[in-house]
C-alpha positions as CSV (number, residue, x, y, z in Angstrom):
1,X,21.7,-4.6,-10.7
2,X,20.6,-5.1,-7.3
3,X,16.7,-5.4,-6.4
4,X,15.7,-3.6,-3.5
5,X,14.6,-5.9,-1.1
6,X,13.6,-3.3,1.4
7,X,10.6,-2.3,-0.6
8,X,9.1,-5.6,-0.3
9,X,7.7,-4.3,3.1
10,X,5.7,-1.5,1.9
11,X,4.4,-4.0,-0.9
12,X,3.4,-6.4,1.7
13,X,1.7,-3.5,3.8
14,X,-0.1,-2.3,0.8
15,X,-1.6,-5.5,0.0
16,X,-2.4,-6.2,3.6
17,X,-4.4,-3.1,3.9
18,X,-6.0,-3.4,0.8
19,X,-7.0,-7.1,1.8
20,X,-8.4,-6.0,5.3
21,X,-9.9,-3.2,4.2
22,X,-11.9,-4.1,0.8
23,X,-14.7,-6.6,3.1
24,X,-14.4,-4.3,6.1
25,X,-15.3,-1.5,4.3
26,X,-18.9,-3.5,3.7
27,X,-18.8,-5.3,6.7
28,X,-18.6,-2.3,9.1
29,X,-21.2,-0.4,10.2
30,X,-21.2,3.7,9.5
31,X,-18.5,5.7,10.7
32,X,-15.7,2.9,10.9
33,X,-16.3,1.8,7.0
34,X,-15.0,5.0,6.1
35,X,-12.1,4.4,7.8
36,X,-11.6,1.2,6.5
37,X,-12.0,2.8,2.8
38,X,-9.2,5.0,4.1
39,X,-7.3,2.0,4.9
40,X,-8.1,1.1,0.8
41,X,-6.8,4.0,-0.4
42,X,-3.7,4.3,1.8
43,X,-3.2,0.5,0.7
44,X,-3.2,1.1,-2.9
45,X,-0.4,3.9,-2.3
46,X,2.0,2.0,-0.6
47,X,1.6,-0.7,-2.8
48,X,2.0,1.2,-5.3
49,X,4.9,3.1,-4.1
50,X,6.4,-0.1,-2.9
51,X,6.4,-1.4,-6.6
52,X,8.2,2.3,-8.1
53,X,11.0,1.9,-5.3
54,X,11.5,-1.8,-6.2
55,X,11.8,-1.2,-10.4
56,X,13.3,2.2,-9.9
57,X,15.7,2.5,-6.9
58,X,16.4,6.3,-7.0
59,X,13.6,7.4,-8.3
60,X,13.3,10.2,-5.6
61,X,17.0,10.7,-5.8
62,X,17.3,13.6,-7.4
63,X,19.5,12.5,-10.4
Protein backbone atom coordinates (compact mmCIF):
# COMPACT_ATOMS: atom_id res chain seq x y z
CA UNK A 1 0.00 0.00 0.00
CA UNK A 2 1.61 3.06 -1.11
CA UNK A 3 0.93 6.51 0.80
CA UNK A 4 0.45 9.30 -1.40
CA UNK A 5 3.05 11.59 -0.87
CA UNK A 6 1.71 14.15 -3.24
CA UNK A 7 -0.96 15.18 -0.93
CA UNK A 8 1.34 16.24 1.71
CA UNK A 9 1.36 19.63 -0.25
CA UNK A 10 -2.23 20.54 -0.05
CA UNK A 11 -1.88 19.44 3.78
CA UNK A 12 0.99 21.77 4.21
CA UNK A 13 -1.03 24.67 2.21
CA UNK A 14 -3.97 24.12 4.38
CA UNK A 15 -2.31 24.42 7.54
CA UNK A 16 -0.26 27.40 6.24
CA UNK A 17 -3.35 29.34 5.47
CA UNK A 18 -5.19 28.39 8.37
CA UNK A 19 -1.98 29.61 10.46
CA UNK A 20 -1.71 33.01 8.61
CA UNK A 21 -5.06 33.53 8.47
CA UNK A 22 -6.61 32.80 12.14
CA UNK A 23 -4.42 36.19 13.79
CA UNK A 24 -4.82 38.11 10.56
CA UNK A 25 -8.24 37.80 10.55
CA UNK A 26 -8.06 40.01 14.10
CA UNK A 27 -5.21 41.76 13.29
CA UNK A 28 -6.46 43.37 10.04
CA UNK A 29 -8.42 46.14 9.81
CA UNK A 30 -12.13 45.94 7.86
CA UNK A 31 -12.26 44.84 4.48
CA UNK A 32 -8.96 42.80 4.34
CA UNK A 33 -10.05 40.55 7.66
CA UNK A 34 -12.63 39.19 5.55
CA UNK A 35 -10.33 38.10 3.30
CA UNK A 36 -8.15 36.66 5.64
CA UNK A 37 -11.31 34.59 7.04
CA UNK A 38 -11.55 33.53 3.45
CA UNK A 39 -8.11 32.42 3.57
CA UNK A 40 -9.47 30.26 7.00
CA UNK A 41 -12.05 28.65 5.27
CA UNK A 42 -10.17 27.81 2.05
CA UNK A 43 -7.42 26.48 4.54
CA UNK A 44 -9.58 24.17 6.43
CA UNK A 45 -10.63 22.65 2.85
CA UNK A 46 -7.49 21.91 1.51
CA UNK A 47 -6.36 20.54 4.60
CA UNK A 48 -9.02 18.71 4.80
CA UNK A 49 -9.02 17.41 1.32
CA UNK A 50 -5.28 16.88 1.61
CA UNK A 51 -5.93 14.38 4.48
CA UNK A 52 -9.06 12.28 2.19
CA UNK A 53 -6.49 12.04 -0.79
CA UNK A 54 -3.72 10.78 1.62
CA UNK A 55 -6.02 7.87 3.54
CA UNK A 56 -8.09 7.26 0.46
CA UNK A 57 -6.07 7.48 -2.87
CA UNK A 58 -8.97 7.10 -5.35
CA UNK A 59 -11.50 8.40 -3.68
CA UNK A 60 -12.60 10.67 -6.64
CA UNK A 61 -11.88 7.75 -8.92
CA UNK A 62 -14.90 6.67 -9.80
CA UNK A 63 -14.63 2.93 -8.68
Amino acid sequence: MTIGYQYSALIIAGLAGMIWGFPASHRLKKPFDIAAAAVVLLGVVVFVLGILLTCIPGFFGGR
